[in-house]
C-alpha positions in Angstrom: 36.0 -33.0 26.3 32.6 -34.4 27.3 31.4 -31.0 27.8 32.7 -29.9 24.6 30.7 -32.8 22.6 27.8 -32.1 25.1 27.8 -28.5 24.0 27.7 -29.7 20.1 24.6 -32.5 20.6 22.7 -29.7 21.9 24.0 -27.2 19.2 22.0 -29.9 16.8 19.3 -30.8 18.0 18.4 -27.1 18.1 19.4 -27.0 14.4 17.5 -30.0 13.9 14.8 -29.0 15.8 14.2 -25.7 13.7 14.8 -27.3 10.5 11.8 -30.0 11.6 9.3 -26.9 12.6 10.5 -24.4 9.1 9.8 -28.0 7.3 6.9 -28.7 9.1 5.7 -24.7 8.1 7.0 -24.7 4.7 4.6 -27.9 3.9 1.7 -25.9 5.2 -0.9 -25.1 2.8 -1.0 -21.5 2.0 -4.2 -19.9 3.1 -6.3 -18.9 -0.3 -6.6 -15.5 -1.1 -10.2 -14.6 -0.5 -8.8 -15.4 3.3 -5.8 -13.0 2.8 -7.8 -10.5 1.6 -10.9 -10.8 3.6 -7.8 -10.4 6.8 -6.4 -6.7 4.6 -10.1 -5.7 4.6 -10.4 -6.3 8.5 -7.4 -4.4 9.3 -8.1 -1.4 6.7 -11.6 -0.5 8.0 -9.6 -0.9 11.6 -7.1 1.2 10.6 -9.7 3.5 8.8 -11.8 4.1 11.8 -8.7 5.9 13.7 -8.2 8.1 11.2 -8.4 11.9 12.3 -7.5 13.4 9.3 -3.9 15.1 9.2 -2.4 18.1 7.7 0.7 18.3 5.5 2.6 20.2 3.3 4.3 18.9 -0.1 6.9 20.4 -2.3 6.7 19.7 -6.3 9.6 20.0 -8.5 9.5 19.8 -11.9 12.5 20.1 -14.3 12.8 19.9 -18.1 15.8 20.5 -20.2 14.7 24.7 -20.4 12.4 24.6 -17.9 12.0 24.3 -13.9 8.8 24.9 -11.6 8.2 24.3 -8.1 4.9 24.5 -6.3 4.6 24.3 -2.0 1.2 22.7 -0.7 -0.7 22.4 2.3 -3.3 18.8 1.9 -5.6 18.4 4.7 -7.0 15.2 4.5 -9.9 14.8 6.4 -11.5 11.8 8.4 -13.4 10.7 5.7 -10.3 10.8 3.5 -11.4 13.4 1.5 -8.0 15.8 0.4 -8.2 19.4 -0.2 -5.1 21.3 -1.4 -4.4 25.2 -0.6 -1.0 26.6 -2.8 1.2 28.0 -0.6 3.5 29.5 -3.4 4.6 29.0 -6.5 7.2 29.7 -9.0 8.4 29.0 -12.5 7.3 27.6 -15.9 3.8 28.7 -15.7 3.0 25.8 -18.6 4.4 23.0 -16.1 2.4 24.2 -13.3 -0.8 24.1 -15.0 -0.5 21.3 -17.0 1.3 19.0 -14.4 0.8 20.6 -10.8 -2.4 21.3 -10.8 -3.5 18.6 -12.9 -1.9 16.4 -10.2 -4.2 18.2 -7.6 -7.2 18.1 -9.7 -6.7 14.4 -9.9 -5.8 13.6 -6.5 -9.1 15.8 -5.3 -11.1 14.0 -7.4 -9.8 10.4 -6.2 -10.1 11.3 -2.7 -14.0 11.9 -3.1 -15.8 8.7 -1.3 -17.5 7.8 -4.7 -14.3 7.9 -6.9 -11.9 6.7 -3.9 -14.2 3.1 -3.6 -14.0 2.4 -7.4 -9.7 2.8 -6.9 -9.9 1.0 -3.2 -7.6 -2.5 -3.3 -10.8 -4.1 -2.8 -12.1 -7.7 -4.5 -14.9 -5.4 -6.1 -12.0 -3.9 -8.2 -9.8 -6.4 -8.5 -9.0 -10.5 -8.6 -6.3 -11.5 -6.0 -4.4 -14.7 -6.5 -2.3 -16.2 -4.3 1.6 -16.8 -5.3 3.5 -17.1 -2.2 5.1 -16.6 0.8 7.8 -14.7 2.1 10.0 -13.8 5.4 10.3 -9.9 6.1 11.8 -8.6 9.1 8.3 -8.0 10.9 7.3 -11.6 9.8 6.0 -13.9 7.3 3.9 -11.9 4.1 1.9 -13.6 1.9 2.8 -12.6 -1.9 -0.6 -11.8 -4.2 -0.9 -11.0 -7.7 -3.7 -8.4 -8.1 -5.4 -7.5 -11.4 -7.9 -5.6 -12.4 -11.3 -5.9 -12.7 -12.4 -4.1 -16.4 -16.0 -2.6 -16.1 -17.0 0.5 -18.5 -17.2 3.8 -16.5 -20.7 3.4 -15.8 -21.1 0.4 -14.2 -18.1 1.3 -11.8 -20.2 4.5 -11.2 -23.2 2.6 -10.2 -21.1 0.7 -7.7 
């Protein structure tokens, strides 16, 4: 019996003893969002600087009520994160492959190009970051941003 109730006092002060320290962490002050950011940038030119490039290859499928294309692609994105796309093969609707494959490629070369990919970068020179929480994900705690936009006409983001 004494071991039983022995069992259960220790049983809650461990409760209580998590409850006290996810208290004591909930009443934390979130950190501000320049200091979430500023911690993304660190790890992104980190993880940017052991990039080797890779090589891949994509299927696209399209289909519309009449009409079906497919397109196979090797990307080889280098270092730099530049992309350059060779077409394997190709096959149907010649109207969806031009004006949705290789529009996709066209557009995904040009935002791979340094200038273009640093005016699209998750960076606070294109957009505000506001912090609105915190959550609990299996690897850990996140913190939850809101991220807008910064507006500037085409030629100041090109003088960027």
């Amino acid at each position: 019996m004494k071991l039983t109730i022995k069992n259960a006092l220790f049983t809650l002060a461990i409760v209580v003893s998590v409850a006290t320290i996810a208290a004591a962490q909930a009443r934390e002050p979130l950190p501000s969002a320049g200091d979430v950011v500023t911690k993304m940038m660190q790890f992104d030119a980190q993880r940017q600087s052991e990039l080797t490039g890779y090589t891949a290859t994509r299927r696209y499928v399209a289909v519309n009520k009449k009409r079906h294309a497919e397109m196979l692609v090797r990307v080889e994105c280098a270092s730099d994160g530049g992309k350059r796309f060779t077409i394997l093969s190709e096959e149907g609707s010649g109207s969806i492959r031009k004006h949705v494959f290789q529009k996709l490629l066209s557009e995904e070369t040009e935002a791979s190009h340094r200038g273009t990919r640093n005016s699209t970068r998750l960076t606070p020179a294109n957009y505000d970051f506001q912090i609105v929480g915190q959550e609990t994900l299996e690897t850990g705690p996140a913190y939850v941003l809101e991220v807008s936009p910064i507006e500037l006409n085409s030629e100041a983001r090109l003088a960027q």
